[in-house]
DOGUKE-602925 format. One line per field, with one value per atom (N, C-alpha, C, CB): residue number from 1; chain; atom name; x, y, z. Coordinates in Angstrom, 1 decimal, padded with zeros to 4 digits. Atoms other than C-alpha are relative to their C-alpha. Glycine has a CB too. Layout:
nr <- c(NUM; ...)
kette <- c(A; ...)
atom <- c(CA; ...)
u <- c(X; ...)
v <- c(Y; ...)
w <- c(Z; ...)
//
This chain:
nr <- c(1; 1; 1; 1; 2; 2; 2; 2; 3; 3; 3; 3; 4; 4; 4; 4; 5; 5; 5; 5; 6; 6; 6; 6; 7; 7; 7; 7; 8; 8; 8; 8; 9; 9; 9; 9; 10; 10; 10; 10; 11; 11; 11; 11; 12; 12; 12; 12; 13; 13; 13; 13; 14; 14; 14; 14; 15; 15; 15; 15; 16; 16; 16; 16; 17; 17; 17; 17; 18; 18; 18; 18; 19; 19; 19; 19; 20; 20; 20; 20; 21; 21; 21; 21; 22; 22; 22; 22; 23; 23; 23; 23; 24; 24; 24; 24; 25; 25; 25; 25; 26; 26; 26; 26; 27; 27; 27; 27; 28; 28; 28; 28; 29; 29; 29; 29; 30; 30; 30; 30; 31; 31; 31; 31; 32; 32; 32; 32; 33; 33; 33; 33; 34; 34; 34; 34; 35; 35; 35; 35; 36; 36; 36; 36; 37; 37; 37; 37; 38; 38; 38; 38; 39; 39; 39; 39; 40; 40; 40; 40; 41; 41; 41; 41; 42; 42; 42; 42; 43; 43; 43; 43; 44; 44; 44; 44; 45; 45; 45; 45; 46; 46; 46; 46; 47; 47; 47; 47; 48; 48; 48; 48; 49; 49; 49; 49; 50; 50; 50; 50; 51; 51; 51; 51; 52; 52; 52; 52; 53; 53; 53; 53; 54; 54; 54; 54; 55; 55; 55; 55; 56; 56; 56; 56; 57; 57; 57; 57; 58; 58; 58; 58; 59; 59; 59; 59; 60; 60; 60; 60; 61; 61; 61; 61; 62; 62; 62; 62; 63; 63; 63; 63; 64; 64; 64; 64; 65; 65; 65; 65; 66; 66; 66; 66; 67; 67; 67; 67; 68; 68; 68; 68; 69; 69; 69; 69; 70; 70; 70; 70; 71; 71; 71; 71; 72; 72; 72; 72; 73; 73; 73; 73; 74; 74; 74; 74; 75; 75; 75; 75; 76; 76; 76; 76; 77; 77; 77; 77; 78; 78; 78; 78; 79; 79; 79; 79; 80; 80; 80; 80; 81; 81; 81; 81; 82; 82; 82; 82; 83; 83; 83; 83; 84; 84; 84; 84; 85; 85; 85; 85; 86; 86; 86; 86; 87; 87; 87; 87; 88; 88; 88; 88; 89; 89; 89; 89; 90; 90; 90; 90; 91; 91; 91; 91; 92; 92; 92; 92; 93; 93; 93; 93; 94; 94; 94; 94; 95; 95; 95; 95; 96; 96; 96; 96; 97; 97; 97; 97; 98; 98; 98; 98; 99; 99; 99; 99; 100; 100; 100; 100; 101; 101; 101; 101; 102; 102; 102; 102; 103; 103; 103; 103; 104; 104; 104; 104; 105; 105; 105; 105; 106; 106; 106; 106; 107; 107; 107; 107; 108; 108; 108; 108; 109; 109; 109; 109; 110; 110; 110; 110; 111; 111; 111; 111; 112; 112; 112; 112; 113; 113; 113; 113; 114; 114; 114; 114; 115; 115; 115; 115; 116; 116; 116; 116; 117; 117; 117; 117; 118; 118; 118; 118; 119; 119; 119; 119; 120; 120; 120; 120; 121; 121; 121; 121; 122; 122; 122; 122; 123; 123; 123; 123; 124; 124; 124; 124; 125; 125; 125; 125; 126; 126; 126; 126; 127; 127; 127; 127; 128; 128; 128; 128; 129; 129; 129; 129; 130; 130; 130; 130; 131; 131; 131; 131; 132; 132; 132; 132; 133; 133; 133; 133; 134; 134; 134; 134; 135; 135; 135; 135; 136; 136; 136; 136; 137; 137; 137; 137; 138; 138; 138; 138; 139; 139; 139; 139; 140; 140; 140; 140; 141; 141; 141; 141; 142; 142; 142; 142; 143; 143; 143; 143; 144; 144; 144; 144; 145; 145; 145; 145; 146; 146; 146; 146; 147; 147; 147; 147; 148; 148; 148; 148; 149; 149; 149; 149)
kette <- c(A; A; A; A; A; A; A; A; A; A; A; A; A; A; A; A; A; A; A; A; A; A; A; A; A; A; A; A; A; A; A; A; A; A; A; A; A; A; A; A; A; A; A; A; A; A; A; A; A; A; A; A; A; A; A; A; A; A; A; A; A; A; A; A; A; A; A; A; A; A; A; A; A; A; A; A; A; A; A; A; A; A; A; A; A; A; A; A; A; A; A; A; A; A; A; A; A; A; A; A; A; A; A; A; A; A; A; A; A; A; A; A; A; A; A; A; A; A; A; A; A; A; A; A; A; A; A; A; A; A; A; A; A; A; A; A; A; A; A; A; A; A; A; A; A; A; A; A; A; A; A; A; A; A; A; A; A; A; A; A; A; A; A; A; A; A; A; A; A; A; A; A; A; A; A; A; A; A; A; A; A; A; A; A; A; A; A; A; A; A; A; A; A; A; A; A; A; A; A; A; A; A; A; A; A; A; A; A; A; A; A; A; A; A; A; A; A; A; A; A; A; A; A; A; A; A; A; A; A; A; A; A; A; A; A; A; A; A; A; A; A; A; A; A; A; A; A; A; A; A; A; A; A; A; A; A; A; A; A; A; A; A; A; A; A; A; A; A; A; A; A; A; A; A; A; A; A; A; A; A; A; A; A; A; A; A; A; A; A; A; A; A; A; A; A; A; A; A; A; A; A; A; A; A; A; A; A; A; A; A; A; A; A; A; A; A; A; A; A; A; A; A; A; A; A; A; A; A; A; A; A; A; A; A; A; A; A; A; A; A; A; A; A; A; A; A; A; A; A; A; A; A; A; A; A; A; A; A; A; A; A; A; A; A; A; A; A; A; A; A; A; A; A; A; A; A; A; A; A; A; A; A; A; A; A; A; A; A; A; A; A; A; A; A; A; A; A; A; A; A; A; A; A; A; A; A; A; A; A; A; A; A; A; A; A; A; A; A; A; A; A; A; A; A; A; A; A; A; A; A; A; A; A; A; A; A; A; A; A; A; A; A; A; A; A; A; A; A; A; A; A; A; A; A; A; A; A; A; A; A; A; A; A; A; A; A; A; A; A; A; A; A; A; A; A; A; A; A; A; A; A; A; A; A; A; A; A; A; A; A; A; A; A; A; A; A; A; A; A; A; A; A; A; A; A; A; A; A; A; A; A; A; A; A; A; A; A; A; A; A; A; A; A; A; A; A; A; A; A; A; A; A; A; A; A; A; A; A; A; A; A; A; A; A; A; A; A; A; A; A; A; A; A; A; A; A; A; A; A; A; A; A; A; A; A; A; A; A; A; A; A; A; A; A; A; A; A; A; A; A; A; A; A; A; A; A; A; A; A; A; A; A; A; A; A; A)
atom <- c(N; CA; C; CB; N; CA; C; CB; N; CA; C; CB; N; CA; C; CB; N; CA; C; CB; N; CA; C; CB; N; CA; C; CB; N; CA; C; CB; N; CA; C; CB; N; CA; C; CB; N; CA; C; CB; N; CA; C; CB; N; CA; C; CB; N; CA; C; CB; N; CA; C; CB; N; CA; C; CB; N; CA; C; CB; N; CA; C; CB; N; CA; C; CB; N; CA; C; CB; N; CA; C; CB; N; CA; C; CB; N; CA; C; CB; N; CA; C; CB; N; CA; C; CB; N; CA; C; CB; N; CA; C; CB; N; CA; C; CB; N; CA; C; CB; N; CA; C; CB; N; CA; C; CB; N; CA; C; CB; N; CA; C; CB; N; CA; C; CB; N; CA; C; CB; N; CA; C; CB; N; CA; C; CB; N; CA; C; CB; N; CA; C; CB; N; CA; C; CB; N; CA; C; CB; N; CA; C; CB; N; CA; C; CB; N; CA; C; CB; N; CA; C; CB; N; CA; C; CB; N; CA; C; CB; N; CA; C; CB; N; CA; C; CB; N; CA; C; CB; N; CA; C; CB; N; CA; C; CB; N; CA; C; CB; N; CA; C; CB; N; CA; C; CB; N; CA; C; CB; N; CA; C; CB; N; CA; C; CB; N; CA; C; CB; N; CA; C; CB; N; CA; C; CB; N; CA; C; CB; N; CA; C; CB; N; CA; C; CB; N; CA; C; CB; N; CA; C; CB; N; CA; C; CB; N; CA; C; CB; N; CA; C; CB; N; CA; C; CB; N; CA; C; CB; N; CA; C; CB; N; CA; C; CB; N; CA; C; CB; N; CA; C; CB; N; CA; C; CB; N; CA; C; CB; N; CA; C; CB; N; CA; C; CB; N; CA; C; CB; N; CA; C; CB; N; CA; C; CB; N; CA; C; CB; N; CA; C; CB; N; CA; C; CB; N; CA; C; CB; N; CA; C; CB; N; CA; C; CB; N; CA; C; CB; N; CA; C; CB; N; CA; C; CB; N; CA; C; CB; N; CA; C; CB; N; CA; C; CB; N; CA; C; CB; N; CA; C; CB; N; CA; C; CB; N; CA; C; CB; N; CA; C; CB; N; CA; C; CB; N; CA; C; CB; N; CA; C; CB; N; CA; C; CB; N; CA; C; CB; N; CA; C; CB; N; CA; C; CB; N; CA; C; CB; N; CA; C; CB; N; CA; C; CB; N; CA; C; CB; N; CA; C; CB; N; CA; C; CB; N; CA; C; CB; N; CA; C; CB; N; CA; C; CB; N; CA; C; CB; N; CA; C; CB; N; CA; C; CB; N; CA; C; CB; N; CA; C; CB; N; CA; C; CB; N; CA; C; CB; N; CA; C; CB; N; CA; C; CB; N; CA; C; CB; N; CA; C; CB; N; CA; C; CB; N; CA; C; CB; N; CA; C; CB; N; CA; C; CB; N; CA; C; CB; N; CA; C; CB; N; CA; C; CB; N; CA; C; CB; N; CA; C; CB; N; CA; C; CB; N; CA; C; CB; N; CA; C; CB; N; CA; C; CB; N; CA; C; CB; N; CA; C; CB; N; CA; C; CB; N; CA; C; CB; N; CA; C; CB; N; CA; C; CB; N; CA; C; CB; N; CA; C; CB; N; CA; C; CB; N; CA; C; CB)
u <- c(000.8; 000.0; 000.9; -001.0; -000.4; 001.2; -000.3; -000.4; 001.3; 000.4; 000.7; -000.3; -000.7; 001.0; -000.6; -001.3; 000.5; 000.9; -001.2; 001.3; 001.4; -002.7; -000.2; -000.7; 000.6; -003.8; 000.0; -001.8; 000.9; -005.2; 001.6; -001.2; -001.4; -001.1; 000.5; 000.8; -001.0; 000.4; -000.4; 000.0; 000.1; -002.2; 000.6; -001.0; -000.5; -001.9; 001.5; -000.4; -001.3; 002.0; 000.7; 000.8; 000.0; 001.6; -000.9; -001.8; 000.6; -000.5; 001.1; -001.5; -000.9; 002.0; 001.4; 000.5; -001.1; 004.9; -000.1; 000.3; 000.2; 003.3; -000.2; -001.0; 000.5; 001.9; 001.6; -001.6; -000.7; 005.3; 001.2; 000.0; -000.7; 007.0; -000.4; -000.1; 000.7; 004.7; -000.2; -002.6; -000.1; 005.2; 001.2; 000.5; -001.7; 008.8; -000.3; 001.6; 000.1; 007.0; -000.7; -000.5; 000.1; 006.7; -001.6; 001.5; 000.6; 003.4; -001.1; -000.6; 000.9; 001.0; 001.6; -001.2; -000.8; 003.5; 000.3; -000.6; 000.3; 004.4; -000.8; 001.8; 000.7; 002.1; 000.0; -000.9; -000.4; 003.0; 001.3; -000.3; -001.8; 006.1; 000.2; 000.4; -000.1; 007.2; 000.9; 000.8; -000.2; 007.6; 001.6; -001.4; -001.0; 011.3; -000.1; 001.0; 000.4; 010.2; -000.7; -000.7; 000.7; 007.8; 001.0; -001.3; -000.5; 010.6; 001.2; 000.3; -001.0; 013.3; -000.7; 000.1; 000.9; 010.1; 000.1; -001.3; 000.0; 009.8; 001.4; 000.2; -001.0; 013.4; -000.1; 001.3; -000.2; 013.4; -001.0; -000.2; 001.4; 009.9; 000.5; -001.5; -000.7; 011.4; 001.4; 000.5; -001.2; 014.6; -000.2; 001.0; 000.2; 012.9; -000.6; -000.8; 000.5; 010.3; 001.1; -000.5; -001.2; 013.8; 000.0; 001.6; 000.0; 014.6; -000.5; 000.0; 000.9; 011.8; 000.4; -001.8; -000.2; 011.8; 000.9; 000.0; -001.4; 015.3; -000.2; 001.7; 000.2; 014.8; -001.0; -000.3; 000.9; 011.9; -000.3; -000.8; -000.3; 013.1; 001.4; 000.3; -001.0; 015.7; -000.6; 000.7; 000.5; 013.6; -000.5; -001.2; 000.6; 011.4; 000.8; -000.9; -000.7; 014.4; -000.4; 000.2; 000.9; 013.4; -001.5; 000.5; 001.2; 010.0; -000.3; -000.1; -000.1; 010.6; -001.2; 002.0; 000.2; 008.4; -001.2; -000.1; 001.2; 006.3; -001.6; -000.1; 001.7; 003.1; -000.3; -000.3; 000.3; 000.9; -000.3; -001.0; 000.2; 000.4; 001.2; 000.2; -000.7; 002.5; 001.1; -001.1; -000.5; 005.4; 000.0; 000.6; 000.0; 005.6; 001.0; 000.5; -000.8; 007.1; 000.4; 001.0; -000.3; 007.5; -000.6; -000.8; 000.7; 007.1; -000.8; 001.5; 000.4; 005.1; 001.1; -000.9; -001.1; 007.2; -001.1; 001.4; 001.0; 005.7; 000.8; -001.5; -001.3; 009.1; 000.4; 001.5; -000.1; 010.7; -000.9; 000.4; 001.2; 008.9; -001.2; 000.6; 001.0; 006.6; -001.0; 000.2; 000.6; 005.5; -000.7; 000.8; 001.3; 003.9; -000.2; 000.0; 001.1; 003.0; 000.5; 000.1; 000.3; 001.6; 000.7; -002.2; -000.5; 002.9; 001.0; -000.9; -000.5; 005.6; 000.6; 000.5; -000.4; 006.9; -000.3; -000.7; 000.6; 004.1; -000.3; -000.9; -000.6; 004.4; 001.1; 000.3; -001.2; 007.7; -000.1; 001.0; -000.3; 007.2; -001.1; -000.5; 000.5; 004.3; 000.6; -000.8; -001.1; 006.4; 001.1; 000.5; -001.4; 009.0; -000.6; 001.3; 000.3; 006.9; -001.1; -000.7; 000.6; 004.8; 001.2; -000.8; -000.8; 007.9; 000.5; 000.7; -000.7; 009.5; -001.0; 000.5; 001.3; 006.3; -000.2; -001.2; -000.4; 006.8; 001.1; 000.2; -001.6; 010.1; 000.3; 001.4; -000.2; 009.7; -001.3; -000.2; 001.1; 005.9; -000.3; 000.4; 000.9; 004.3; -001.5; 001.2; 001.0; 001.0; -000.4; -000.7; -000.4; 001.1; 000.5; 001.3; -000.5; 003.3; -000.7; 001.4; 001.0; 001.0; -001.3; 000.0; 001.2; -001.5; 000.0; 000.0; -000.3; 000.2; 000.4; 000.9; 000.0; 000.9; -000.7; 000.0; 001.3; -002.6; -000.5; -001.7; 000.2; -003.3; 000.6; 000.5; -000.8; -000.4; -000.8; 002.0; 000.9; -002.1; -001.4; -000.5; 001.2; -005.4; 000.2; -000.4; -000.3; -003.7; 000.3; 001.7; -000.7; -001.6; -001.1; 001.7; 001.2; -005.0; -000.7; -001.0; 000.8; -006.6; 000.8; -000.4; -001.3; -003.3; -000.2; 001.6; 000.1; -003.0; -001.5; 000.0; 001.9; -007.0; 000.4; -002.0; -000.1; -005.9; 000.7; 000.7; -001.3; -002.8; -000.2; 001.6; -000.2; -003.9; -001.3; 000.2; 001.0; -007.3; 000.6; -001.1; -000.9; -004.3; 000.6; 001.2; -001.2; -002.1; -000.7; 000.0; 001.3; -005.3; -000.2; -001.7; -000.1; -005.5; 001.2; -000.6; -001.1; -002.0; 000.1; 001.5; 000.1; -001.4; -000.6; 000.9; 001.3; -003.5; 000.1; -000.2; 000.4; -002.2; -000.1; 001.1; 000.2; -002.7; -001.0; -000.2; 001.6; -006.3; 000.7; -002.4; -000.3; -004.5; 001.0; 000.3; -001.3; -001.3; -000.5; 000.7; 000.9; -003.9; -001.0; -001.0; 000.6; -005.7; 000.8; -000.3; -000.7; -002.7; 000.9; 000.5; -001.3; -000.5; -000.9; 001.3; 000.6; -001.6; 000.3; -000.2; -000.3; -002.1; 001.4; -001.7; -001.8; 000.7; -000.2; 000.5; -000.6; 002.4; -000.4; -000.8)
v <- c(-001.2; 000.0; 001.2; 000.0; -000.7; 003.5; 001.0; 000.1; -000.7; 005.9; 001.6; 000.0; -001.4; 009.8; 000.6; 000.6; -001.3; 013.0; 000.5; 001.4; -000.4; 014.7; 001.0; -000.3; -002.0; 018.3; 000.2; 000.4; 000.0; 017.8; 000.1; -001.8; 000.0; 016.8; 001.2; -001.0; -001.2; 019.8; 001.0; 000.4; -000.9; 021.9; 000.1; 000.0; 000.1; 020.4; 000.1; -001.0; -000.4; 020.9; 001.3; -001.0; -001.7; 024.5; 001.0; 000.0; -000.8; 025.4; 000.0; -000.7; 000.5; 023.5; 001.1; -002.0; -001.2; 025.8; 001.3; 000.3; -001.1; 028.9; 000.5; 000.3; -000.3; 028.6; -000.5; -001.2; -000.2; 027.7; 001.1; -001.0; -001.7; 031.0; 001.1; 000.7; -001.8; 033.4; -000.6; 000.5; 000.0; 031.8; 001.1; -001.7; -000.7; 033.9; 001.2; -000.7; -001.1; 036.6; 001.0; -000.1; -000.7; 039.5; 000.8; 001.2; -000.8; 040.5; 000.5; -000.7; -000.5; 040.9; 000.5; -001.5; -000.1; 042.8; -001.4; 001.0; 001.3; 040.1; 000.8; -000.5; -000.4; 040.5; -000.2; -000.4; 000.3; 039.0; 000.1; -001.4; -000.3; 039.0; -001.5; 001.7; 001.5; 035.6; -000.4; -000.6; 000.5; 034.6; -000.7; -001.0; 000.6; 033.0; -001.7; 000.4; 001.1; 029.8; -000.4; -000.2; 000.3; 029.5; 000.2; 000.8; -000.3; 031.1; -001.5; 001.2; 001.5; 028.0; -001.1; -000.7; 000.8; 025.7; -000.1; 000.6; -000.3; 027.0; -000.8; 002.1; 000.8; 025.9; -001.3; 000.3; 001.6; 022.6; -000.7; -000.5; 000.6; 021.6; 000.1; 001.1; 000.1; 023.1; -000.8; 001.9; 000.8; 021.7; -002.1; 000.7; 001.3; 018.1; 000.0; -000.8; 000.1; 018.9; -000.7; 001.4; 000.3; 019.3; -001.3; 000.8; 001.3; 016.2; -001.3; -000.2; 001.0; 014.1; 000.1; 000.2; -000.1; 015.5; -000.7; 000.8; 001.0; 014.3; -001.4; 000.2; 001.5; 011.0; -000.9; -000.2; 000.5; 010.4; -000.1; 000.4; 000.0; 011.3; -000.8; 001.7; 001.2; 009.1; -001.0; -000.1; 001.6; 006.2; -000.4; -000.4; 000.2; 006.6; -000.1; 001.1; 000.3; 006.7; 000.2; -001.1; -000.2; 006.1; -000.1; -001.0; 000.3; 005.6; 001.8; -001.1; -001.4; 010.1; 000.2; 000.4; -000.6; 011.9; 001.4; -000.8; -001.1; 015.4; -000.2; 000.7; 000.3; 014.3; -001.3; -000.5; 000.9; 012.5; -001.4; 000.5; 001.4; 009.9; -001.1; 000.6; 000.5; 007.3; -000.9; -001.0; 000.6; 006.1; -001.1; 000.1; 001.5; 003.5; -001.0; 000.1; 000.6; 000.7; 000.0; 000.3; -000.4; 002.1; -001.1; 001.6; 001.0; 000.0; 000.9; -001.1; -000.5; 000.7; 000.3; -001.2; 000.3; 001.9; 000.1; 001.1; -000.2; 000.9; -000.6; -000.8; 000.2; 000.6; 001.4; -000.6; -001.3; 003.3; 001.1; 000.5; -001.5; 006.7; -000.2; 001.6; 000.3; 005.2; -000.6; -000.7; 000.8; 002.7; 000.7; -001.0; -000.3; 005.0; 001.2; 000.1; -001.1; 007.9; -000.3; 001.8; 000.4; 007.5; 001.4; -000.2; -001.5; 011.2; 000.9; 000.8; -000.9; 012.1; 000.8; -000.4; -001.3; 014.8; 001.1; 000.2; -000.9; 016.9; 000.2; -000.1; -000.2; 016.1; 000.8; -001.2; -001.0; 017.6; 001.5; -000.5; -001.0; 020.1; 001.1; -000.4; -000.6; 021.5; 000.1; -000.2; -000.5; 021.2; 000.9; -000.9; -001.2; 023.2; 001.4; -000.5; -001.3; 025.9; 000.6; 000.0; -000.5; 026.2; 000.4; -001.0; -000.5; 026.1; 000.9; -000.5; -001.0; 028.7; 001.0; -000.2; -001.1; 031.0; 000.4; -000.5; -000.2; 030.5; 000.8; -001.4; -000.6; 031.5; 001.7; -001.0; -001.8; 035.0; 000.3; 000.5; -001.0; 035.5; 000.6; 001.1; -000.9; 036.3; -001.0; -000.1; 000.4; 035.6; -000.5; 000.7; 000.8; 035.2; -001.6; 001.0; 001.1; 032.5; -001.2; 000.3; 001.0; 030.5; -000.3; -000.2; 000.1; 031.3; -000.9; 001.4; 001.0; 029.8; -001.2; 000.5; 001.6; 026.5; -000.7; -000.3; 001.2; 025.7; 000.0; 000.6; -000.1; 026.7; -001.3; 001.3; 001.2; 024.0; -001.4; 000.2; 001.3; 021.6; -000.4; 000.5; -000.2; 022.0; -000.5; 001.3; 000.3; 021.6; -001.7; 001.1; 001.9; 017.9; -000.6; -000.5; 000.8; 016.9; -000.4; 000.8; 000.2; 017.1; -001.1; 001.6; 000.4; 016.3; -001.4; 000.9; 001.5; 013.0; -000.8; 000.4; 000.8; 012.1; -000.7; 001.7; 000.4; 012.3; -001.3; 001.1; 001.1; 010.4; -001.3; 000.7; 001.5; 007.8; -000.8; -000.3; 000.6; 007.3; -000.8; 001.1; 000.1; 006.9; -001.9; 001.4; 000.9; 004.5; -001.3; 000.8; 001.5; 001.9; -000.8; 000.4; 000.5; 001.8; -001.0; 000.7; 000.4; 001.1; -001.2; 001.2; 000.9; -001.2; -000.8; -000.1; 000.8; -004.2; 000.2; -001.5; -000.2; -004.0; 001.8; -001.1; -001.5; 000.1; 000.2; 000.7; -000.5; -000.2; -001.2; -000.9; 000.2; -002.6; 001.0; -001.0; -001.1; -000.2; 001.2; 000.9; -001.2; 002.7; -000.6; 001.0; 000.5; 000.7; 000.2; -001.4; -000.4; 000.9; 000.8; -001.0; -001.7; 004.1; 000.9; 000.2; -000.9; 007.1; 001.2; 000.5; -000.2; 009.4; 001.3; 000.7; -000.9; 012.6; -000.1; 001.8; 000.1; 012.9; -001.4; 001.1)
w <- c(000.0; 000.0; 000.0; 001.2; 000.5; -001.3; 001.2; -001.3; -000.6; 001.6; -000.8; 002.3; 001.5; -000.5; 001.6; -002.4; -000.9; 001.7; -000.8; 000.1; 000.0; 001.6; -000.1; 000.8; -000.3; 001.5; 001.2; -000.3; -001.7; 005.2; 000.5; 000.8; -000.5; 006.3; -000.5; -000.3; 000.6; 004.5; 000.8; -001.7; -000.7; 006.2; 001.3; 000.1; -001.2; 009.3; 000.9; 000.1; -000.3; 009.3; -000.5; -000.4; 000.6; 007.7; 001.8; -002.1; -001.1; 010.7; 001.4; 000.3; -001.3; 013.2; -000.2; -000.1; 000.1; 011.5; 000.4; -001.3; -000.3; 011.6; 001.5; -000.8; -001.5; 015.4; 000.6; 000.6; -000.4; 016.3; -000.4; 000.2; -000.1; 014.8; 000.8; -001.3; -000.5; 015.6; 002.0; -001.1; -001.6; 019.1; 000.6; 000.5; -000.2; 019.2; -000.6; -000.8; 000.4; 018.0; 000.9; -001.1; -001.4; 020.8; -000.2; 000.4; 000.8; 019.5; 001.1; -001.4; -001.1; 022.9; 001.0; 000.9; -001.0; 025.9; 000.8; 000.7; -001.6; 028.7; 001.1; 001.1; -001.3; 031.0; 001.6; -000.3; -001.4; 034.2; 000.0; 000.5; -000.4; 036.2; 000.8; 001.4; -000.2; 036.6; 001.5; -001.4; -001.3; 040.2; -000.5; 000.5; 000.6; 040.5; -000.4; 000.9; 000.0; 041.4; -001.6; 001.2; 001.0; 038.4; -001.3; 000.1; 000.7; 036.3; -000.3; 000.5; -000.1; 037.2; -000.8; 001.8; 000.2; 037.0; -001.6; 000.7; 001.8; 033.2; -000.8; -000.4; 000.8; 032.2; 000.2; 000.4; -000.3; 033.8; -000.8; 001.7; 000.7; 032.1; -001.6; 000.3; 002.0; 028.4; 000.1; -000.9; 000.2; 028.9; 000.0; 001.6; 000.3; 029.7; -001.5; 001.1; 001.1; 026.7; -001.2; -000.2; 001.2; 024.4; 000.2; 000.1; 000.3; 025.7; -000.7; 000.6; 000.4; 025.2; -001.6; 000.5; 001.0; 022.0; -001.2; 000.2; 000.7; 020.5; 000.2; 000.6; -000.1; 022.4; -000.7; 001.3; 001.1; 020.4; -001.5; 000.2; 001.8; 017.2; -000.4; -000.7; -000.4; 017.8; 000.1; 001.2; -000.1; 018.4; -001.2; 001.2; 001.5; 015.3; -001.1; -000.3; 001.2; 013.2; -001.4; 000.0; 001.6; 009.6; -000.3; -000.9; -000.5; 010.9; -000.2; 001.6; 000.2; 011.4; -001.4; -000.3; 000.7; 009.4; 000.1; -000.6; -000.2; 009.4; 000.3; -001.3; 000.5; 008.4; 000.7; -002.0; -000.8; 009.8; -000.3; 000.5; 001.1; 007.0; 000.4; -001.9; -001.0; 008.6; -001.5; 001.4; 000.8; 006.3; -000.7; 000.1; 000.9; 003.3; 000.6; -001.6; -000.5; 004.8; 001.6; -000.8; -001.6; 008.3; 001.2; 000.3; -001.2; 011.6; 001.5; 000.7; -001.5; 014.6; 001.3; 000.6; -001.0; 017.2; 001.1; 000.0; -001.3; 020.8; 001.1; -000.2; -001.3; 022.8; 000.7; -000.8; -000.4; 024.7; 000.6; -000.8; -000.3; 025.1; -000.8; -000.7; 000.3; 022.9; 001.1; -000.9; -000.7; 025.2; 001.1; 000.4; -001.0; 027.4; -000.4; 001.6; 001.1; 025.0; -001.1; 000.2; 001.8; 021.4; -000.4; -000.8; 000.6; 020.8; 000.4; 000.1; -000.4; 022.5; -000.6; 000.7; 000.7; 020.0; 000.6; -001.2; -000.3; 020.4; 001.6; -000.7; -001.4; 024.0; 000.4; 000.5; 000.1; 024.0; -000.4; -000.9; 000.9; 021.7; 001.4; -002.1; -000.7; 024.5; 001.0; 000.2; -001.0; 027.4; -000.1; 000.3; 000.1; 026.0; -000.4; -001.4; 000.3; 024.7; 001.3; -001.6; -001.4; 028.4; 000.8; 000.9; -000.7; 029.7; -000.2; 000.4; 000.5; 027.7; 000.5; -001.5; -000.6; 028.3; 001.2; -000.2; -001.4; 032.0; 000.3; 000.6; -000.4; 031.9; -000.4; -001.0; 000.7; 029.8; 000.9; -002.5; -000.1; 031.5; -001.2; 000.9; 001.5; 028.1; 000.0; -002.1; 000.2; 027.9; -001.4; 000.4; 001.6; 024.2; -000.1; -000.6; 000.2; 024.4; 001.0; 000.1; -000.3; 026.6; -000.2; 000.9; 001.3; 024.4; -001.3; -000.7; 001.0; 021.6; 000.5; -001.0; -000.6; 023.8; 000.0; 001.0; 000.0; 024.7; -001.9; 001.4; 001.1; 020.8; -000.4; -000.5; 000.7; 019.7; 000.8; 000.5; -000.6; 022.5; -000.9; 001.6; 001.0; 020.6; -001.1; -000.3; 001.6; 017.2; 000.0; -000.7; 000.1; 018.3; 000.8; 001.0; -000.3; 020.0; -001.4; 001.1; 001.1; 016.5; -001.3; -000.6; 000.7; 014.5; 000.6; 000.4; -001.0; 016.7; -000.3; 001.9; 000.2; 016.2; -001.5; -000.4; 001.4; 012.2; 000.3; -001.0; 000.4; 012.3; 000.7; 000.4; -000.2; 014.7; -000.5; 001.6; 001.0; 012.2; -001.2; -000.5; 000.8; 009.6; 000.4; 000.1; -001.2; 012.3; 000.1; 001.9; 000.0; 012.6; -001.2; 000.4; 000.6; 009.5; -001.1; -000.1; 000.7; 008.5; 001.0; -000.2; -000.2; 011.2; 001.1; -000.2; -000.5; 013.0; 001.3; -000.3; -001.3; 016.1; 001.0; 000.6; -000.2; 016.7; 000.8; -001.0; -000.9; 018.4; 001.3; -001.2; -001.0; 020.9; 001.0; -000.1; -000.5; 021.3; 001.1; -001.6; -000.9; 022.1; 000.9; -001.1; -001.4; 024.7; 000.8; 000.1; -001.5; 027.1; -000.1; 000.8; 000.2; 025.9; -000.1; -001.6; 000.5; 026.5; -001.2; 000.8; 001.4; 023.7; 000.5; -001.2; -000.7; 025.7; 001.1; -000.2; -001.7; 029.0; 000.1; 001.5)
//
């Protein structure tokens, strides 16, 4: 089976680009004053996010790809960081941008977090309607992994 990128994925990683630029873009004042504690708090949370992040693009290997359309040939990964989240990317990719938002106090930027949260809750619906269909055992996988954190 041939799986082709879609309209819907191009959007869906056109929207994911843009909401993470205009995250670094100073375009509301900061509004709060970020307590210190909550300030620390902010690195340690983006700094694991990063983590997760590489660790999981590391695991997927050649399995790696943008879209949600799940590669030709590609295997299930459901070891590692898989094994107890279906998404940790976009897991990462929110942790690091709440935390970063914590850490400057910009309301904006934890605007565009729960926004990106919103986006990989929908993104994730697609790709794991994609995921079931590519392979059999996917409706068991998602019985005991959750989908982030």
């Amino acid at each position: 089976m041939v799986n082709k990128i879609k309209i819907k994925d191009i959007l869906l990683v056109t929207i994911q680009f843009i909401l993470l630029t205009i995250f670094y873009i100073p375009i509301l004042p900061d509004a709060f004053k970020t307590p210190i504690i909550l300030k620390y708090t902010g690195v340690i949370i983006s700094v694991l996010g990063f983590l997760i992040i590489i660790v999981a693009i590391l695991q997927l290997n050649k399995n790696l790809t943008p879209f949600p359309t799940p590669k030709e040939n590609g295997s299930l990964i459901n070891t590692g960081l898989y094994k107890y989240v279906r998404h940790p990317i976009y897991s990462g990719i929110f942790l690091a941008a709440i935390g970063i938002a914590f850490y400057t106090g910009s309301y904006w930027q934890l605007l565009i977090s729960f926004i990106l949260l919103v986006l990989f809750y929908y993104k994730s619906s697609y790709e794991e309607s994609l995921l079931m269909k590519t392979y059999k055992e996917y409706k068991d996988y998602k019985k005991v992994t959750r989908r982030f954190f």
